[in-house]
C-alpha positions in Angstrom: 0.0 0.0 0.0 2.7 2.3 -1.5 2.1 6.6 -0.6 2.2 9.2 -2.4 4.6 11.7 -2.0 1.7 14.1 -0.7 -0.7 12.1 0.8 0.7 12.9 4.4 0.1 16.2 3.2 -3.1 16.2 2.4 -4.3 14.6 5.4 -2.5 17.5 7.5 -4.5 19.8 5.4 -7.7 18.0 6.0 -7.3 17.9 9.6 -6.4 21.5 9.7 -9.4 22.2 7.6 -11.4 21.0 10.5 -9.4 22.7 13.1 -10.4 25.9 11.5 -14.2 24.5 11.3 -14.5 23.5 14.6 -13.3 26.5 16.5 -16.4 28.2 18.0 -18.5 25.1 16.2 -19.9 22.0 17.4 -16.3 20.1 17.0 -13.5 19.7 19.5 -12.2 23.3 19.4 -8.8 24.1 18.8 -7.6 20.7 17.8 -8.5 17.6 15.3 -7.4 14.3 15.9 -7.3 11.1 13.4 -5.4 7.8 12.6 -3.0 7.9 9.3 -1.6 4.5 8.7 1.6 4.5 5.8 3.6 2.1 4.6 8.0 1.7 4.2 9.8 4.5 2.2 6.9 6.9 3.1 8.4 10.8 3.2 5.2 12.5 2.7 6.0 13.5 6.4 8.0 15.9 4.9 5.0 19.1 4.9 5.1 22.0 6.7 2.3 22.8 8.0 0.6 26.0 9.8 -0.5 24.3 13.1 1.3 22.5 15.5 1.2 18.7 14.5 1.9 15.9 17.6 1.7 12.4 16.7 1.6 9.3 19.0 2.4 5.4 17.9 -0.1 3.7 18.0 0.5 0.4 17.2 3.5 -1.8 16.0 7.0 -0.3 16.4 8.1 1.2 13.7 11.3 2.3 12.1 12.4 6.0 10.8 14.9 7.3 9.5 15.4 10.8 10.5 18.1 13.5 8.8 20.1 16.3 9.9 21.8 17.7 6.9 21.9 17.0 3.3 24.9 14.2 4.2 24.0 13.3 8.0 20.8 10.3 9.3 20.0 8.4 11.9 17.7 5.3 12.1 15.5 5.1 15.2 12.7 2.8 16.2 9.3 3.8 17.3 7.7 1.9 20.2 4.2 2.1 21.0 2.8 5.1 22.9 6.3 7.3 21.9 5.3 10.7 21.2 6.6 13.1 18.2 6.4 17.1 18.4 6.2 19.2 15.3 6.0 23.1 15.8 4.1 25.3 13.3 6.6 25.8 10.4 8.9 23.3 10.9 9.6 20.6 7.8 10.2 17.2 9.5 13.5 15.0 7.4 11.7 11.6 7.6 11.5 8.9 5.9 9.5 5.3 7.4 11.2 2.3 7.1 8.4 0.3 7.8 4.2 0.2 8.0 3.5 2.8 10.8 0.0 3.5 12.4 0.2 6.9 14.0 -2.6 8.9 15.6 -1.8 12.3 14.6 -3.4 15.6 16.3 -3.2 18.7 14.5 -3.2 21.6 17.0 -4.5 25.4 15.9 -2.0 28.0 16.5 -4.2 30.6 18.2 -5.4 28.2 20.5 -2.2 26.5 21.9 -1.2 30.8 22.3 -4.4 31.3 24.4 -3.8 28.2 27.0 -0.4 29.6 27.0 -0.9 32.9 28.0 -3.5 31.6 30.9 -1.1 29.5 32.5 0.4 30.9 35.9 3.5 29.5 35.2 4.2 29.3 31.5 6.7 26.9 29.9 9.9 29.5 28.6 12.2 28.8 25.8 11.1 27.7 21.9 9.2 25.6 20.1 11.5 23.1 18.9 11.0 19.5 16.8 10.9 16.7 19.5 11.3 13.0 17.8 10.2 9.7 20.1 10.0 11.1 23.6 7.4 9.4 25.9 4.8 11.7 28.3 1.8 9.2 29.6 -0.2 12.3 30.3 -0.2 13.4 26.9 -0.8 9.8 25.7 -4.0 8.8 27.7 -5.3 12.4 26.1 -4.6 11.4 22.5 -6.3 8.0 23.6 -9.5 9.4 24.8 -9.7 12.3 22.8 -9.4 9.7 19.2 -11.9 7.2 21.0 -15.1 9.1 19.2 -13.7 9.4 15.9 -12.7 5.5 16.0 -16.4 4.8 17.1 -17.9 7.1 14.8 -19.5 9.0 17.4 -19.8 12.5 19.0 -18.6 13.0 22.9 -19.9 15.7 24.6 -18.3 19.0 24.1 -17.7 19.9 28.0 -15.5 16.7 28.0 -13.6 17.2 24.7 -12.6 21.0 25.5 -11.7 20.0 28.6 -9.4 17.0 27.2 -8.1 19.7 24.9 -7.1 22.1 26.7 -4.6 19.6 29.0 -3.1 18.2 25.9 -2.1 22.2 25.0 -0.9 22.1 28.0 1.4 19.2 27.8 2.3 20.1 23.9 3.3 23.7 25.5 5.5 21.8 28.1 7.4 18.7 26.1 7.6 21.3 22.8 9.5 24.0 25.0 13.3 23.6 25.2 13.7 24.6 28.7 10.8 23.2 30.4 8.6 24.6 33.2 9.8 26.9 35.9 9.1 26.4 39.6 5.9 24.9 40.6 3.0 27.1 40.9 0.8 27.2 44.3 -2.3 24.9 44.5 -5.1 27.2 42.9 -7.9 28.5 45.1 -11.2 27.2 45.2 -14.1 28.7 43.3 -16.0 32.0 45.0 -19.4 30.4 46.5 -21.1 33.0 44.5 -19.6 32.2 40.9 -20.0 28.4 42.2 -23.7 29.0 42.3 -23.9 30.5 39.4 -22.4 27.6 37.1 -24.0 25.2 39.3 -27.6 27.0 38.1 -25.9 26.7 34.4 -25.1 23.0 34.5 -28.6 22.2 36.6 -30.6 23.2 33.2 -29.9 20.4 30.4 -30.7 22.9 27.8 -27.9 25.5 28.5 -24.7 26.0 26.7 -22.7 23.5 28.7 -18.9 23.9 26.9 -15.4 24.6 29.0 -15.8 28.2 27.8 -19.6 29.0 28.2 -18.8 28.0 32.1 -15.6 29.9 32.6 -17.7 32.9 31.1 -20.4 32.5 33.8 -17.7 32.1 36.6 -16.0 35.1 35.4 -12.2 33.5 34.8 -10.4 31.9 31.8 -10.9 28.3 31.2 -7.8 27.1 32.8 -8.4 29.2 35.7 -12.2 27.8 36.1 -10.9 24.0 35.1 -8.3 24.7 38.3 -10.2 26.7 40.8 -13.3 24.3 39.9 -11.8 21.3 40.8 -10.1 22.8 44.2 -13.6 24.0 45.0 -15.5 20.5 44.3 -13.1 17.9 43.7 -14.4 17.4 40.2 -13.7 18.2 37.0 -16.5 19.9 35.7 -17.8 17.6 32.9 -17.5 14.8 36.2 -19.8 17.4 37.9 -22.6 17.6 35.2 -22.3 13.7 34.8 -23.2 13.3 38.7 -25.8 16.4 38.8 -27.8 14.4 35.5 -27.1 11.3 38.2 -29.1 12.7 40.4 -31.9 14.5 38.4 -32.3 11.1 37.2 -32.3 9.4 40.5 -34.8 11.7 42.2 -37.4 11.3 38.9 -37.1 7.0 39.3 -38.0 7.6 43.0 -41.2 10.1 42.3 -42.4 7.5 39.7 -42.1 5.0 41.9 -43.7 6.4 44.8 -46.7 7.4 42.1 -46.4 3.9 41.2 -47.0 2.7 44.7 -50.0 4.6 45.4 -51.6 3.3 42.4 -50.8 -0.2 42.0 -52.2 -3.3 44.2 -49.7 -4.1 47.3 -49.9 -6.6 50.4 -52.2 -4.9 52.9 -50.0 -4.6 55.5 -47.6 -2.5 53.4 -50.6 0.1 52.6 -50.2 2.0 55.8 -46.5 2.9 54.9 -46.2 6.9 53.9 -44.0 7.2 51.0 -40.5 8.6 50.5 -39.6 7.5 54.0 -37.0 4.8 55.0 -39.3 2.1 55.4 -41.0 2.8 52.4 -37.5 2.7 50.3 -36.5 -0.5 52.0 -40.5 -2.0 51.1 -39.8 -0.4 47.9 -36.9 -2.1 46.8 -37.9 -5.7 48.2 -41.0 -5.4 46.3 -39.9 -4.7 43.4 -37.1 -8.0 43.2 
């Protein structure tokens, strides 16, 4: 299943197309993620592209051949799970070796600048091409955040923005030369008043329930709310709307089954039992085995 020279290229330009389509749309914003299987002798990988590209083994190991000059090259093997980095503007010198299976994530420029400049303590130095380092932060991400598209379905887009904007995170830390400077102090919970108000927001299905339509409510930047949020409840917050829709759904079961109980025939001695108390729950649930 020979490539052609471009094909690599095309797909980049494909998943930067929806990059560009999904920002403020009903896609994963700021990034597009996909599998790109190639065969040996493969150099399409040598496109620059406009976004920041990271790819992540996914399968077999595979073998590269990687160049620094016109006269120097190396040959390296690629295990499952190893990570590559590839900053905006940069032409990779790659050629396989061997069929590869990558999942490759195309990450939009503006974007990755945004998370950036909301960080406390930003990553310093350059962008700069990183080749088969491993980060298992940044591969569980890829994982989860490729899981929809290899099901053909749509995750919600709380949980994909907020899957997004950790892997910026890590792509801002593993692409920067010099790393991260001192640790930043644990963040401070969410005000009880903004609290209240994004609680209101999440409690009503029909709202818009994305990382940034909350952050707005709560008055801070989505990397500030994702922080503060989780020091204030010890959840993330598409965790939170997952156990609040729990609940809503929890409380509806028990007032149909209370209804249920007043109107269907029972044992006479369990007749004299009020509802929604702790005998009736305990009646409730043997008589319904």
């Amino acid at each position: 299943m020979g490539k052609k020279e471009s094909e690599f290229g095309g797909f980049l330009q494909s998943l930067s197309s929806r990059v560009t389509a999904n920002v403020g749309g009903p896609g994963t914003g700021g990034l597009a993620i996909a599998r790109y299987r190639g065969a040996a002798d493969d150099e399409s990988f040598q496109s620059e592209s406009e976004q920041h590209i990271l790819t992540l083994c996914a399968a077999r190991p595979a073998r590269f051949e990687a160049r620094n000059g016109p006269s120097r090259s190396f040959i390296y093997s690629k295990q499952p799970g190893a990570l590559s980095l590839v900053p905006a503007g940069v032409c990779p010198l790659l050629r396989s070796m061997s069929e590869f299976e990558l999942i490759v994530c195309v990450l939009d420029q503006p974007f990755v600048e945004k998370v950036d400049a909301e960080l406390e303590c930003r990553p310093v130095g350059d962008f700069r091409l990183q080749t088969n380092i491993q980060d298992r932060a940044a591969r569980q991400l890829m994982r989860l955040l490729v899981a929809p598209v290899d099901e053909d379905t749509t995750a919600e887009r709380l949980y994909t923005d907020h899957l997004a904007h950790a892997l910026a995170f890590r792509f801002l830390v593993l692409a920067k030369a010099t790393g991260l400077r001192s640790a930043a102090p644990a963040p401070a919970a969410l005000p009880r008043r903004a609290m209240r108000r994004v609680e209101e927001r999440m409690r009503n299905l029909e709202n818009d329930l994305t990382l940034e339509a909350l952050a707005r409510e709560s008055g801070y930047s989505p990397i500030h709310f994702s922080r503060m949020f989780r020091a204030a409840t010890g959840h993330t917050p598409h965790n939170y709307v997952l156990h609040l829709r729990v609940e809503r759904a929890r409380q509806l079961l028990l007032r149909l089954a209370a209804w249920t109980w007043r109107k269907s025939p029972r044992p006479r001695h369990l007749r004299r039992l009020p509802p929604r108390t702790a005998g009736f729950r305990a009646c409730l649930h043997c008589w319904t085995l």
